[in-house]
Structures are given as C-alpha cells and as structure tokens.
C-alpha positions as CSV (number, residue, x, y, z in Angstrom):
1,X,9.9,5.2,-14.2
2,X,7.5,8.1,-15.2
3,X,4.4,6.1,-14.6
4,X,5.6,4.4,-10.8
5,X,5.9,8.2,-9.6
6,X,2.6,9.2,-11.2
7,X,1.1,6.1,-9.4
8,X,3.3,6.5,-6.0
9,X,1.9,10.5,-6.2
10,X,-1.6,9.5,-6.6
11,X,-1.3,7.0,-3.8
12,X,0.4,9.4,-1.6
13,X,-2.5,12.4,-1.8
14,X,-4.9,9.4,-1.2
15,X,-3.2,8.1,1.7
16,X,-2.8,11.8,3.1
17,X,-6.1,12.8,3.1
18,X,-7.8,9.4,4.3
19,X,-5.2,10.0,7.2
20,X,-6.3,13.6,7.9
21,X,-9.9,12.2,7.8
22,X,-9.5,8.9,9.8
23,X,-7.5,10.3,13.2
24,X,-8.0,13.2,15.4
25,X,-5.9,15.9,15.7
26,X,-4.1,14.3,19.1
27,X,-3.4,10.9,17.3
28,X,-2.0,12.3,14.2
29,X,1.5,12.5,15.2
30,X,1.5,8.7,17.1
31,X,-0.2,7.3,14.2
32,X,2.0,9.1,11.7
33,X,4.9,7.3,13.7
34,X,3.8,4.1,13.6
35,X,2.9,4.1,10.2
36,X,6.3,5.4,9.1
37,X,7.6,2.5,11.3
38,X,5.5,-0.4,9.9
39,X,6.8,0.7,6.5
40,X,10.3,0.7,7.5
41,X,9.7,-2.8,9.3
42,X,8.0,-3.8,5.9
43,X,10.3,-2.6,4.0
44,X,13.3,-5.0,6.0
45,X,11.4,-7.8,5.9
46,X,10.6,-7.5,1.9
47,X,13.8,-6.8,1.2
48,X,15.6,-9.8,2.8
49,X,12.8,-11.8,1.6
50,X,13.8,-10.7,-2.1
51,X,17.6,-11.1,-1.0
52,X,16.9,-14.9,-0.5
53,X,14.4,-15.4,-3.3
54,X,17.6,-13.7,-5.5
55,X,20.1,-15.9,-4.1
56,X,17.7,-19.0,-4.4
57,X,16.7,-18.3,-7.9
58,X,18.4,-15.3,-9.9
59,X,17.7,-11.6,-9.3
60,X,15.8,-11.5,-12.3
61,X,13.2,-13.3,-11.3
62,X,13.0,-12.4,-7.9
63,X,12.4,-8.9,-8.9
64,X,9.6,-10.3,-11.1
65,X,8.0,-12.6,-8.1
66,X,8.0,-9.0,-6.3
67,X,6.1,-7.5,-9.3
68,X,3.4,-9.9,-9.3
69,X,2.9,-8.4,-5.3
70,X,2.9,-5.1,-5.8
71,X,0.0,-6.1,-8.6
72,X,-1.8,-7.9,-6.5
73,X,-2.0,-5.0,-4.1
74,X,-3.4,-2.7,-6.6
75,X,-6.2,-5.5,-7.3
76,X,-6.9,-5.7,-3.5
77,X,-7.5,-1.8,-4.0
78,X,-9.7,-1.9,-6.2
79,X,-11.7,-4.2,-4.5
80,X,-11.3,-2.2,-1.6
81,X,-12.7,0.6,-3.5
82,X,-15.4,-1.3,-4.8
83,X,-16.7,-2.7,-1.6
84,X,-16.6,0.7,-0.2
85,X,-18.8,2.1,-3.3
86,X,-21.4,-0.8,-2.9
87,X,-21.4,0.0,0.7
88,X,-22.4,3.8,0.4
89,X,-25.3,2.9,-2.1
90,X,-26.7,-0.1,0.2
91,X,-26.5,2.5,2.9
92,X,-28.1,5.1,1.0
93,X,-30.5,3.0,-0.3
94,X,-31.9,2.0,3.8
C-alpha cells in the first residue's frame, strides 16, 4: 500500500503542475471539470469492465488483468517522457 500512495503522490504534483503550465488562468476551472469528469466516466466504465471480467473468470484474476493496465500505463509514460527528452535535445540541437 505504502508504495501505490508514494507513486499516486508523485503522479499527482506532476499532473498539477503540467496543469498550471498547460491552461490559462480562464480555462483552469472548465478544464479542471472536465478532467475530474473523464476520470469519474473512466472510472465507471473500468469498473464494470472488471465486474464482468470477475464474473467471467474469478476476481482474482481480474484484479490481475487490471494490473497488467495500470503497468502498461506507466511504460507508455515513460515513453512519453522519453520522446519529450529526445524532443528538447533535437530542438536544441537546430
């Protein structure tokens, strides 16, 4: 449990300050509501996705098909992160 809150606080400072950087001070607020409503949306859908997975399978291993996602979402950040690093030096570089 200790190291999904490390991880969820790490990811929530990012996520703060990219927002602060990305949106003006006007769209703040409507983009701040539409995030929080995609995540709720999200949230719905993943979770009666993982309701049908449990009663297809077992919970057990619906709980681990939904661990291999939230994995892979870390990988696409990374990639993310390293695309936007390559980026910066090719741009530097012209």
């Amino acid at each position: 449990m200790s190291l999904t809150s490390i991880i969820y606080g790490v990811l929530t400072v990012a996520k703060e300050s990219l927002l602060q950087k990305e949106y003006q001070q006007e769209q703040r607020a409507t983009m701040g509501s539409l995030n929080s409503f995609a995540g709720s949306f999200y949230s719905r859908v993943v979770a009666f996705c993982l309701g049908l997975i449990a009663d297809a399978l077992n919970p057990a291993k619906a709980l681990l098909i939904m661990q291999f996602f939230t994995a892979a979402t870390i990988v696409f950040y990374l990639l993310i992160a390293r695309h936007d690093k390559l980026s910066k030096k090719i741009s530097l570089n012209n």
